[in-house]
C-alpha positions as CSV (number, residue, x, y, z in Angstrom):
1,X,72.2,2.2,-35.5
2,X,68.9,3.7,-36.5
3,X,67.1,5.9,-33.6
4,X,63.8,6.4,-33.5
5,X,61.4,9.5,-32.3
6,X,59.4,8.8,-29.5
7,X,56.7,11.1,-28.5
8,X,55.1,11.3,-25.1
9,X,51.4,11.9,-24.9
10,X,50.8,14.3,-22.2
11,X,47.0,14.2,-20.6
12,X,44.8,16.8,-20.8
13,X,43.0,18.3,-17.9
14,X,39.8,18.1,-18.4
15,X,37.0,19.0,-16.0
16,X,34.3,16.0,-17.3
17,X,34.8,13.3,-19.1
18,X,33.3,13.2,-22.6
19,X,30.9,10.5,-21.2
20,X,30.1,12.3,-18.1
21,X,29.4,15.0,-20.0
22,X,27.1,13.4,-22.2
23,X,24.6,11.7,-19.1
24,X,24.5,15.5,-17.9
25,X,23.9,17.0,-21.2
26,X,21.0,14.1,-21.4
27,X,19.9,14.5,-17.4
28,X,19.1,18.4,-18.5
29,X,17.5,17.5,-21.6
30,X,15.1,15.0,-19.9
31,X,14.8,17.8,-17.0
32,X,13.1,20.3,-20.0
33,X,11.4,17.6,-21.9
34,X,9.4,17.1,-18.5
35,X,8.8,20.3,-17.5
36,X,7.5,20.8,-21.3
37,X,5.2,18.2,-20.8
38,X,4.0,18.7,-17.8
39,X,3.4,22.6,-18.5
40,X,1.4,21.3,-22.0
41,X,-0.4,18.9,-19.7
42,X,-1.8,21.1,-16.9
43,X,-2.4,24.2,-19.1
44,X,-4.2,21.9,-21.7
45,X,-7.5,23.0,-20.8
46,X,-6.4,26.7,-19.4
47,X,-8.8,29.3,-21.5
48,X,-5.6,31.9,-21.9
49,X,-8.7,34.7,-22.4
50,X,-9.4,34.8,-19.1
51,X,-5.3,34.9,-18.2
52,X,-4.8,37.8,-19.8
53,X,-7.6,39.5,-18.6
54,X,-6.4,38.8,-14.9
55,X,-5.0,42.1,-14.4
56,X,-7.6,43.8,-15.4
57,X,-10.3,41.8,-13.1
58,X,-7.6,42.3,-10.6
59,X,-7.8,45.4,-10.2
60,X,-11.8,46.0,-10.4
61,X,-11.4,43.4,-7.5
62,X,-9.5,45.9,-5.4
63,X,-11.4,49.1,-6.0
64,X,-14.6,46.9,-4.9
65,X,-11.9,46.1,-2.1
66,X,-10.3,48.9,-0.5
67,X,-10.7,50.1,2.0
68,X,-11.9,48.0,4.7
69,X,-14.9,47.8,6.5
70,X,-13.6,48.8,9.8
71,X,-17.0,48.6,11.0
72,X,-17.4,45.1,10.5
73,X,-14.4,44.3,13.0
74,X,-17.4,44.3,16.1
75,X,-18.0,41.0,14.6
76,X,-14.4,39.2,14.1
77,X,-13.4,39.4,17.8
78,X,-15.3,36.3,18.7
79,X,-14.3,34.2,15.8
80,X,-10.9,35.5,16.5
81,X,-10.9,34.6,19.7
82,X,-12.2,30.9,18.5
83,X,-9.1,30.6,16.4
84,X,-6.8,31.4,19.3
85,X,-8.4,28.9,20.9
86,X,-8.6,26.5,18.0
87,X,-4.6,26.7,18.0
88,X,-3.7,26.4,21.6
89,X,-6.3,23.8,22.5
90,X,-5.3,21.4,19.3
91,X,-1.7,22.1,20.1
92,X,-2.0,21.2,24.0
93,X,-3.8,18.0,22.8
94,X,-1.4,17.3,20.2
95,X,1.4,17.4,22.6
96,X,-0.3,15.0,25.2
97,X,-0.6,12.4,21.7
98,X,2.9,13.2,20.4
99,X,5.2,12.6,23.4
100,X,3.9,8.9,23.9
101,X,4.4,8.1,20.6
102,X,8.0,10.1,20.5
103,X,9.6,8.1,23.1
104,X,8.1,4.5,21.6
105,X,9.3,5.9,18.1
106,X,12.9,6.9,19.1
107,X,15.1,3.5,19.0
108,X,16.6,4.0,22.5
109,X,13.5,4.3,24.3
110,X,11.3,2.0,22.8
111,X,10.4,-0.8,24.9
112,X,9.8,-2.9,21.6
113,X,11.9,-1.9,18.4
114,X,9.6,-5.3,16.3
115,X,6.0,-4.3,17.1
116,X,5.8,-0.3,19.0
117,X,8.2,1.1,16.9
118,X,6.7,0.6,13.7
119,X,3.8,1.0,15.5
120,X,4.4,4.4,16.6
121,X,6.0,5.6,13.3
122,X,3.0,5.0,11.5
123,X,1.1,7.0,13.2
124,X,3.3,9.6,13.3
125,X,3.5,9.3,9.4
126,X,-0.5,9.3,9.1
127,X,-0.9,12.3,10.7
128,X,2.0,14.2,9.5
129,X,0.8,12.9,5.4
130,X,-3.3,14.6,5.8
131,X,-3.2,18.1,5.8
132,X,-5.0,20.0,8.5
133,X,-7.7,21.1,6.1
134,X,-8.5,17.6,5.3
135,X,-8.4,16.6,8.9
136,X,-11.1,19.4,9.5
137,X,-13.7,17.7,6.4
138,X,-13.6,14.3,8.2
139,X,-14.3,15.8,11.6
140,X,-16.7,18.0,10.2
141,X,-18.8,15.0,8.5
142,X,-18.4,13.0,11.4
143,X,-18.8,15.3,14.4
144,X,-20.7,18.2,12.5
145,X,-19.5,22.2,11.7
146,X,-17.9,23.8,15.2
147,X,-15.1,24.4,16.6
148,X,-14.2,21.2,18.2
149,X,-13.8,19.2,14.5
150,X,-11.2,22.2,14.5
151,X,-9.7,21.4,17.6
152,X,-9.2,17.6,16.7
153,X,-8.2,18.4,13.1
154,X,-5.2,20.8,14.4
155,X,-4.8,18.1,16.9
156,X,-4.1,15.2,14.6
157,X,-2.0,17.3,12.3
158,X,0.3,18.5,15.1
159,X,1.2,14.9,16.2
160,X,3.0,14.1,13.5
161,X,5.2,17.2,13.5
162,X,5.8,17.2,17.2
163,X,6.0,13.4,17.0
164,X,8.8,13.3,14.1
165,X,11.2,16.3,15.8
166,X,10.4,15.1,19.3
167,X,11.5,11.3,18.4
168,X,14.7,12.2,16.3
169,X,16.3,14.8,19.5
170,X,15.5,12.0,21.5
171,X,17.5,9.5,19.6
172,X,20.1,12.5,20.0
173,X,20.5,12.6,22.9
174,X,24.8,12.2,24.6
175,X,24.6,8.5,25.5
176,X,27.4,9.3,27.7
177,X,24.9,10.7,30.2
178,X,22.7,8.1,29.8
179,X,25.5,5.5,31.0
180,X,26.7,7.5,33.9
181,X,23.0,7.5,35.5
182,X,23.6,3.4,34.4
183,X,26.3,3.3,36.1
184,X,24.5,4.0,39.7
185,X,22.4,1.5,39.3
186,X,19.6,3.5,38.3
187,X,15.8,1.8,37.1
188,X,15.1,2.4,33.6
189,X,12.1,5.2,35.0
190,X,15.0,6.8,36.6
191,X,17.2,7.2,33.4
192,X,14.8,8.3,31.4
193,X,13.6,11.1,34.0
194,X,17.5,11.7,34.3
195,X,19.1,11.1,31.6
196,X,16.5,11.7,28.7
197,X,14.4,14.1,29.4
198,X,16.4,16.7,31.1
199,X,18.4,16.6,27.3
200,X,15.4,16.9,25.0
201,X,13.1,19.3,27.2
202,X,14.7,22.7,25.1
203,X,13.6,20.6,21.7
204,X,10.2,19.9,23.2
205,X,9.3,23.7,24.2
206,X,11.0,24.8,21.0
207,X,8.7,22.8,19.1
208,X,5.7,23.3,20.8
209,X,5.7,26.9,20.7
210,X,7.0,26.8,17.3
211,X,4.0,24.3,16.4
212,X,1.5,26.7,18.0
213,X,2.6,29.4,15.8
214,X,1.9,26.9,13.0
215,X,-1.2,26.2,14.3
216,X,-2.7,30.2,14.1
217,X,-2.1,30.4,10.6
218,X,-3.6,26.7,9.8
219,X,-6.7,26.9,12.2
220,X,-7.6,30.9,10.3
221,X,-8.4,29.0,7.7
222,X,-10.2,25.6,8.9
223,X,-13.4,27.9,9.0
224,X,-13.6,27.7,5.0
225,X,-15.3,23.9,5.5
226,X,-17.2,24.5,8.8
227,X,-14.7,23.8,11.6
228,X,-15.2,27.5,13.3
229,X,-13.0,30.4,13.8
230,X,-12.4,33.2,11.8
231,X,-12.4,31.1,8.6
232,X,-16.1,30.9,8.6
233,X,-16.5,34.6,9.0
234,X,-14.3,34.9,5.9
235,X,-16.0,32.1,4.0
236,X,-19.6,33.9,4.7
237,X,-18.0,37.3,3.4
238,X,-16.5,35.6,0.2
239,X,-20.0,34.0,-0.3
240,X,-22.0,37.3,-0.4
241,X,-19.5,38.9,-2.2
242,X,-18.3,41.9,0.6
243,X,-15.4,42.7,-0.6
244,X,-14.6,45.3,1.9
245,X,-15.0,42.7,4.7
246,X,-12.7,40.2,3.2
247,X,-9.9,42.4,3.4
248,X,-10.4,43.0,7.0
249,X,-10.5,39.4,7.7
250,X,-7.5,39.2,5.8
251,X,-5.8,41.8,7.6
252,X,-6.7,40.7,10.4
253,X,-5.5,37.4,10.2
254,X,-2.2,38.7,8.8
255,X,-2.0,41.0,11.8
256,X,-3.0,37.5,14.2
257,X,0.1,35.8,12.3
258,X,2.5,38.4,12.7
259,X,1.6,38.9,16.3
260,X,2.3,34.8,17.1
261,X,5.5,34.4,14.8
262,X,6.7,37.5,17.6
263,X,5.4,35.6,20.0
264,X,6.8,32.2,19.0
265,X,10.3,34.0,18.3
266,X,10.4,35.3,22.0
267,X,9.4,32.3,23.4
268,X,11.8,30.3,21.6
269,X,14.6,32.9,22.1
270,X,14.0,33.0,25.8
271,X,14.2,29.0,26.6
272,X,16.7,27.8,23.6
C-alpha cells in the first residue's frame, strides 16, 4: 500500500487582511492628495514675499506696541461696562427664548412631536448655524450701530446653544420619576413642575452661567461692526493706527475673560 504525505496548512496571524490593508493604504493616500490640493488651492494666490517678511513686520508691530497706554484706560470703563452688559442682557433674553423652545424640542415634553417639534428644532438650529458676529451686521443694518443690535445678536446666538443642551438633559431625564408623580394622578402641569424640572434645573444654571461666560468673550468683539462695547473702542484704535491703545484693549479684554471663566467656574462649581 502506497502512503501518501499530507501537509497541514497552518494560518497565519495576521493583523489586516491584505485587502483591508489596501482600502487603508488608499483612505490615507486620498487623505494627502486632499490636503495637497486644498493647500495648492488656498495658497494659490498667497504672495510668499510678504510671508516671509512676517517676522520682521511683527516685530516693528510690537515696539510701535509696547507698552500700553495706561492713560487711555479713563476711556475703556464705559465701553467695558457696555460689554458686561451686552453679555448678561443677551444671555437673560436668550434664556427666556431658549426654555420654550427646549421643552417643545425634547420628545417627552412636546405637546406635538408632527408640527412643534420640528418647529422648535429649527429654530434652535438657525440660531445655533449664524455666528454672533453675523447676528450683530443684520441688527446693525436693521436697527442701526448701539448696543441693543448687540444685545439681540448675543440674544439670538445663545438660543440655540441653551436651546440644544437644555432640550437633550430634558429628554434625560429618569422616567421612573416621571411615572411615580403619574402614578398619583397628577395633571400634566404638575409633572412637569415635579417631575421635569426639579431634574434638569442643575443643567439649566450650568449652562447659563457657562453661556454668559461665552457671551463676554463674543460681545468684546461685536464692537468691530457697530454693535457697541468695547469692540468699537478697539475698532477706532485699530483705525487710527494707536498701537499702544490696542494692546490695552486687548489686555483688557483678556483680563474681562479671565475674570468671567473664574466667575463661570465658581458658579458652576457651587450649584453642580
Amino acid at each position: 500500500m502506497s502512503s501518501q504525505d499530507t501537509t497541514t496548512t497552518v494560518p497565519v496571524w495576521q493583523h489586516r487582511m491584505p485587502k483591508t490593508r489596501l482600502a487603508l493604504w488608499f483612505f490615507w493616500l486620498l487623505i494627502v492628495a486632499t490636503f495637497v490640493y486644498c493647500w495648492n488651492l488656498m495658497t494659490a494666490q498667497t504672495m510668499w514675499v510678504f510671508v516671509y517678511d512676517a517676522p520682521t513686520a511683527a516685530a516693528d508691530l510690537m515696539s510701535r506696541a509696547w507698552p500700553p497706554r495706561f492713560s487711555y484706560m479713563e476711556r475703556l470703563w464705559k465701553p467695558l461696562w457696555d460689554t458686561i452688559n451686552i453679555a448678561t442682557l443677551g444671555t437673560l433674553i436668550g434664556i427666556m427664548m431658549a426654555v420654550p423652545l427646549a421643552f417643545l424640542a425634547a420628545a417627552n415634553t412636546t405637546p406635538s412631536r408632527l408640527l412643534l417639534r420640528p418647529l422648535a428644532l429649527f429654530c434652535i438650529v438657525t440660531s445655533r448655524s449664524i455666528n454672533s458676529l453675523i447676528w450683530a451686521m443684520l441688527l446693525v443694518s436693521i436697527l442701526g450701530p448701539g448696543i441693543l443690535a448687540g444685545i439681540l445678536a448675543i440674544a439670538l446666538r445663545s438660543v440655540g446653544f441653551i436651546g440644544k443642551l437644555l432640550y437633550e438633559a430634558i429628554e434625560e431625564t429618569d422616567i421612573s420619576q416621571v411615572e411615580a408623580i403619574t402614578a398619583t394622578g397628577a395633571s400634566k402641569g404638575q409633572i412637569l413642575n415635579y417631575g421635569i424640572v426639579p431634574q434638569v434645573l442643575p443643567a439649566f444654571f450650568g449652562i447659563s452661567v457657562f453661556r454668559w461666560d461665552i457671551n463676554i468673550r463674543e460681545s468684546a468683539i461685536l464692537g468691530l461692526v457697530g454693535a457697541g462695547g468695547i469692540g468699537a473702542r478697539l475698532q477706532a484704535s485699530l483705525n487710527m493706527l494707536a498701537w499702544p491703545q490696542v494692546t490695552l484693549i486687548v489686555l483688557v479684554i483678556l483680563a474681562t475673560v479671565v475674570v468671567s471663566e473664574w466667575v463661570s467656574a465658581r458658579v458652576r462649581h457651587a450649584i453642580i
